[in-house]
Structures are given as structure tokens and as C-alpha cells.
C-alpha positions as CSV (number, residue, x, y, z in Angstrom):
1,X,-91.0,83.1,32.4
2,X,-91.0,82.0,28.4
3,X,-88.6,84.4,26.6
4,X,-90.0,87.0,23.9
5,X,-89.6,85.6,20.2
6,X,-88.9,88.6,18.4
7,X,-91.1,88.2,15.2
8,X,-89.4,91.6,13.4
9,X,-87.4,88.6,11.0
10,X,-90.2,86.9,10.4
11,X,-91.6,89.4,7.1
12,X,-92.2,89.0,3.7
13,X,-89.3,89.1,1.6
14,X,-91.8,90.6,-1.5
15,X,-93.5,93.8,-1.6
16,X,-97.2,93.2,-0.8
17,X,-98.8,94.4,-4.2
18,X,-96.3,91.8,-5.4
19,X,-97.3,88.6,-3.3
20,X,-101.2,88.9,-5.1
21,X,-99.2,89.0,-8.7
22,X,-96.9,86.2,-7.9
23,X,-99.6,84.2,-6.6
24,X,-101.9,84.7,-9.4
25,X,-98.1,83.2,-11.3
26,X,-98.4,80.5,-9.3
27,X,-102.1,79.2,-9.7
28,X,-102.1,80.1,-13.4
29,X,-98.7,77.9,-13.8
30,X,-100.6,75.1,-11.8
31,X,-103.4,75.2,-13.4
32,X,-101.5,74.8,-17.1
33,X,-99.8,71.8,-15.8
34,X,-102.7,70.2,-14.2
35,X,-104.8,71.2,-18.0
36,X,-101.5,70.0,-20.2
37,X,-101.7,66.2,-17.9
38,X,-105.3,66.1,-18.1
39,X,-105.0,66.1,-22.5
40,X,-102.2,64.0,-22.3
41,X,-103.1,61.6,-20.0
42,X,-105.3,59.1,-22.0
43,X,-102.7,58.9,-24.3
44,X,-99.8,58.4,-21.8
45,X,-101.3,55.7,-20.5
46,X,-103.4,54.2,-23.4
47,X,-103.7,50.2,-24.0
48,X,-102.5,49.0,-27.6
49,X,-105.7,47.0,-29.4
50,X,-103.5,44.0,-29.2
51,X,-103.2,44.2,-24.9
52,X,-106.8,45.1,-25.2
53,X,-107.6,42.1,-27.1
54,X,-104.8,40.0,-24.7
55,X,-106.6,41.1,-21.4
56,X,-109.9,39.8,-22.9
57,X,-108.7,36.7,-24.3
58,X,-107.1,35.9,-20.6
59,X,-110.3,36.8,-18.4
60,X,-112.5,34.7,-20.9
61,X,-110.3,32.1,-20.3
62,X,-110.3,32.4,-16.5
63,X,-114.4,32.6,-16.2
64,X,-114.5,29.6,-17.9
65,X,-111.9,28.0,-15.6
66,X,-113.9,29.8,-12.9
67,X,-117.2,27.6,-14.1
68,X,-115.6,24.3,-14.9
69,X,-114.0,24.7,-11.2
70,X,-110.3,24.7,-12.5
71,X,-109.0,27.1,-9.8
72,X,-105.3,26.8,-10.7
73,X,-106.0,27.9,-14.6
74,X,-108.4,30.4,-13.4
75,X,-105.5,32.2,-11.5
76,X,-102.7,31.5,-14.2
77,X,-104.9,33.6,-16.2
78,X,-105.9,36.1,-14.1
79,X,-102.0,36.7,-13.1
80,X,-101.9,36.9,-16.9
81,X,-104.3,39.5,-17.3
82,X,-103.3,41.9,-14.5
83,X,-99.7,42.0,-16.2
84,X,-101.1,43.2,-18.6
85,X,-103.4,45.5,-17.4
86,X,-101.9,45.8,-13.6
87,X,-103.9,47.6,-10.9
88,X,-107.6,47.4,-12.7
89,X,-109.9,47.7,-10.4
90,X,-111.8,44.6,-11.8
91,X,-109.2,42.4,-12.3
92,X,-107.8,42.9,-9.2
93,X,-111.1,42.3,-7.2
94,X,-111.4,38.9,-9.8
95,X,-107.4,37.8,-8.2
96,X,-108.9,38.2,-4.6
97,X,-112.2,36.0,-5.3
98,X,-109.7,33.0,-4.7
């Protein structure tokens, strides 16, 4: 035979017309963070013209290696690249082509 669990401990520590306000805290504080990120983001994790212009220099460089066959300087220049941009979906696809 299971013993009972007595469940008497197991209550709210806030009033019940209070759990629907603090809630209603709670999303509207979430939902200001998740706002404040989404503005800030882009410029968080914005590329400078010159890492822009760095990236594009380095896969020009490495589809023309690409062409002409020269697999080593293709990757040097992908590696290149990614540092600078790391994790792009493109580039990283472009790294695994070899």
C-alpha cells in the first residue's frame, strides 16, 4: 500500500487575484527585453565596411582558386573569410565543398 502525500504544503504562496497581476509583470517584463534585443541587435552584431569589404575580397579570391583548381588557396581563403565573418551560413557550406 503507497503512502498518502499530503498535498496541504503544496499552495500558492500569493493571493490568487495576485498570481494574474504578477504574471501579467512577468510577460510584460519579457516582452520589453525580447523588444529592447530585437532594436539593438543589428547593431550589436553589425559588420564594419572594412570586414565587409575583407569577407568579399577573400571569397573572390577563393572562387577563383576554386576555378583554376588551386584547392589549397581556395581553403586559406575561405579560413580567412569565416574569421571574419564566423558561422555564415554560406561560407560555412563553401568550407565543407572540400
Amino acid at each position: 500500500m503507497k503512502p498518502r502525500m499530503d498535498l496541504a504544503h503544496h499552495r500558492f504562496q500569493i493571493a490568487p487575484q495576485n498570481i494574474t497581476s504578477h504574471m501579467k509583470q512577468i510577460i510584460n517584463s519579457i516582452t520589453l527585453a525580447l523588444v529592447v534585443y530585437s532594436l539593438l541587435r543589428p547593431r550589436l552584431f553589425a559588420q564594419t565596411p572594412e570586414e565587409m569589404t575583407a569577407v568579399q575580397t577573400a571569397e573572390l579570391a577563393a572562387r577563383k582558386a576554386f576555378a583554376e583548381k588551386a584547392y589549397p588557396a581556395f581553403l586559406t581563403q575561405m579560413i580567412a573569410a569565416n574569421a571574419v565573418q564566423p558561422d555564415h551560413p554560406r561560407l560555412v557550406y563553401k568550407l565543407g565543398t572540400l
